[in-house]
Each structure stands twice: as C-alpha cells, then as structure tokens.
N, C-alpha and C positions, 0 to 999 in steps of 0.2 A: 361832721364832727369838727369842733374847733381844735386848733391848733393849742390852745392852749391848757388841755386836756392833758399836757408832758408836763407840765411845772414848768418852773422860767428858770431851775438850772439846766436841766434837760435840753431846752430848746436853747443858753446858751453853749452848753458844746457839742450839740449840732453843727451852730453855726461856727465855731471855734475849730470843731477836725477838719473843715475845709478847709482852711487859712493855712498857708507854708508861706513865712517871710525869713529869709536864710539872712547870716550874715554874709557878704561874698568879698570875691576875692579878685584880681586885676583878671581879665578873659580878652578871648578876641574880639568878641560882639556882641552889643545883647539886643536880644529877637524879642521885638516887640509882637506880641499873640493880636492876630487876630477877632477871631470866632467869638461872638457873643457882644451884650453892647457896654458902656460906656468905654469907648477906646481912648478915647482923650486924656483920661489921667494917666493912660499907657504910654502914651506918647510923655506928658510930661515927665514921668517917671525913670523914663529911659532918656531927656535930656538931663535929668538930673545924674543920671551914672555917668553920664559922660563926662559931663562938667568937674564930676569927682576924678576924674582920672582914670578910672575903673577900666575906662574900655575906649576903642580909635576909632568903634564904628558901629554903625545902629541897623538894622536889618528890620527893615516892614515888609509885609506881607499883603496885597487887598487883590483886586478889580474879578471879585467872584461873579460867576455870567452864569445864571437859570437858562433853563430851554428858552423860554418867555422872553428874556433879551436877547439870545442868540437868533430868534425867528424878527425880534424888532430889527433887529442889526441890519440881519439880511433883506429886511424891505427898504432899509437905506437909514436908520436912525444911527444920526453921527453923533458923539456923546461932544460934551461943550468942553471940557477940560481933559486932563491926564487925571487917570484914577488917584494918583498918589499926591498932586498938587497940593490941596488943602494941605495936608501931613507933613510936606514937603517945606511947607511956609513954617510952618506951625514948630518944627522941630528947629527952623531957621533963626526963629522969633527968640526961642529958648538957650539960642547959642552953639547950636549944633551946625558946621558947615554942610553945604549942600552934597559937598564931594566926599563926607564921611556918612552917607546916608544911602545903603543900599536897599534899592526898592525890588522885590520879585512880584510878577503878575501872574497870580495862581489862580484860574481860572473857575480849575474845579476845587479847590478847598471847600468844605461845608460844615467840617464840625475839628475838633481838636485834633483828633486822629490823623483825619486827611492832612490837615497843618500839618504836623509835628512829621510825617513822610516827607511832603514836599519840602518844606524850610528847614529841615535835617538833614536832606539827600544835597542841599544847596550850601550849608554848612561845611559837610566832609568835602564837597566839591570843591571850595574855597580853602582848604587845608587846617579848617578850623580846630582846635584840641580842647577850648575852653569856651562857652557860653552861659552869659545869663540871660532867663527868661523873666520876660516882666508882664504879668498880668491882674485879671481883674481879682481883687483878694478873696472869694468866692473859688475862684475858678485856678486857683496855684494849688492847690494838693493835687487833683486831676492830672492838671497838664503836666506836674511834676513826675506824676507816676508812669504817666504814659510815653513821655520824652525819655525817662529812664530806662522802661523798659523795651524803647525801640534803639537806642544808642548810646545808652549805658557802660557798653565798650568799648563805644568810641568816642565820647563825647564826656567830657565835665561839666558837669550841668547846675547850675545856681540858679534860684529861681525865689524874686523880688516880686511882691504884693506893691500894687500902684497906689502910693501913701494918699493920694488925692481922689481913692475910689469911695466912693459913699456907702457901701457895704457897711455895716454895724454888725458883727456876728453877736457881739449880747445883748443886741434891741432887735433885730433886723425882723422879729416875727409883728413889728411895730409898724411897718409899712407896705404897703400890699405890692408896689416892685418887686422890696428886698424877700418879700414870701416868692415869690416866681422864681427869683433868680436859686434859692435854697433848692425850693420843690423841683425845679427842672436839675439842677447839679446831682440830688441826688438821683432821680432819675437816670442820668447821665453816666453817673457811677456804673447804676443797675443794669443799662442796656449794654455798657462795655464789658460787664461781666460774663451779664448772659451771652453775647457775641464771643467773647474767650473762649467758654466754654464749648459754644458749639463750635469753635475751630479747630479746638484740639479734640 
C-alpha cells in the first residue's frame, strides 16, 4: 500500500508530531544524542549553543561494542584512533575547546532509552540541574519524552532539533531515507509503549 494513500496533509503531521524544537534557556550542558544516524549536524548544532553562550560544556556519548567487536577485541584487534577523535576535531573546528568537551564511553547504549539512563545517571553525577538535548529533528519528540520521563524531577530538560539535519517533515514521504527514518520513529514510539505496558 503506498504511503500516499493519507493525503499530503496527513503525512505532513505525521512528520510534524515528531519534531520538538524548544526555545532554551542558559543550562549546564547540552548532550549531544547519540542513537540513530546523521550525527553531524548534532555535533554542529551543539557548537552552535555554545557559541551562543547558552552553555560551558558539551557532553557526547559513542564507542558502542556489539558481541562481534568485543570477540574481535579479544583475538587482538586494536582500534586505530580514540572513539571520540573525529568529534573531538570537529567540535574544535566549530570553536568549541577541547577541555569543554566531555566525552562518556557507553559501551552498551543501543537505542534511546539505554542513552538517556547512562548519560542521565552521568548528568546528576556531575551535579547537573539544567540540560539541553540536541538531536535529529525526527527523533526530539521521543527522546523528549523519554528523558522526561526518566528525570523530570531531576533534570530541566530543553530539547534542540539539529538545524542542519535534512529531515523535511512536509516533504520527507519524498525520500526513501527520510520514509525509514519516519517508519522506524514511529515504530519506536510503538515498541516503547508496548514495553511500558508490559512493565507495569
């Protein structure tokens, strides 16, 4: 069945309820997401907060290890750089010092969720009270929701759409990418549901 079966207002706010771009406010940090791909405009996104003043420090997340590289490891595969390197330049390039740039190596992160524990639990460790989250415009209503409702008592939580992500939410059923990326988010929605409910 085609997509296009909804009408083109239909499929744009679809792609429209995903999108959360706040306006924010001065924070301690803002945590660049992870989980899913184009990271890059994440990364520039979160030099641009800084530069604004907004915040003293950037917090990434990477060097996630599958069973499959943990068994390469172990026969002796030495990785050729530090996982955060590229990222590390790249935020440098933008204007961001080295030494306002905290990198965490979360091994097992796999999807939003698992983020939003580990780089949450590393937040209030740091005595953080105010964060903004900067990700793919797709993927900010989600992690919005899910960061809220894991530290919503403890955490002030802002949460920035990466102005330089190619997301289109009133074209995006125009590209067979930006249909993946939709189909899998809502998806995504659906499996965190069903998993709520079987928790409680």
């Amino acid at each position: 069945m085609s997509i296009y079966f909804f009408g083109e207002k239909t499929l744009i706010s679809l792609g429209e309820m995903i999108v959360l771009d706040e306006n924010v406010e001065t924070a301690d940090a803002v945590v660049v997401l992870n989980t899913g791909p184009e990271y890059y405009p994440r990364l520039i996104e979160a030099a641009d907060i800084y530069r604004k003043g907004l915040t003293d420090q950037i917090l990434i997340n990477g060097n996630r290890k599958t069973d499959v590289l943990r068994r390469l490891e172990e026969k002796g595969l030495k990785r050729c750089c530090p996982w955060n390197e590229d990222f590390l330049r790249i935020l440098s390039m933008l204007g961001v010092p080295r030494e306002k740039i905290i990198s965490l190596s979360e091994e097992d992160v796999y999807d939003t969720t698992t983020e939003a524990a580990a780089v949450g639990k590393e937040a209030l460790r740091r005595g953080y009270s105010r964060i903004i989250l900067t990700t793919s415009k797709y993927h900010t209503r989600r992690a919005h929701f899910i960061w809220k409702r894991m530290f919503g008592d403890k955490l002030s939580l802002y949460t920035v759409a990466a102005k330089r992500d190619p997301f289109n939410p009133r074209g995006w059923w125009k590209e067979g990418r930006q249909i993946r990326w939709v189909m899998a988010e809502y998806g995504a929605w659906g499996f965190y549901w069903w998993k709520s409910i079987k928790e409680d």
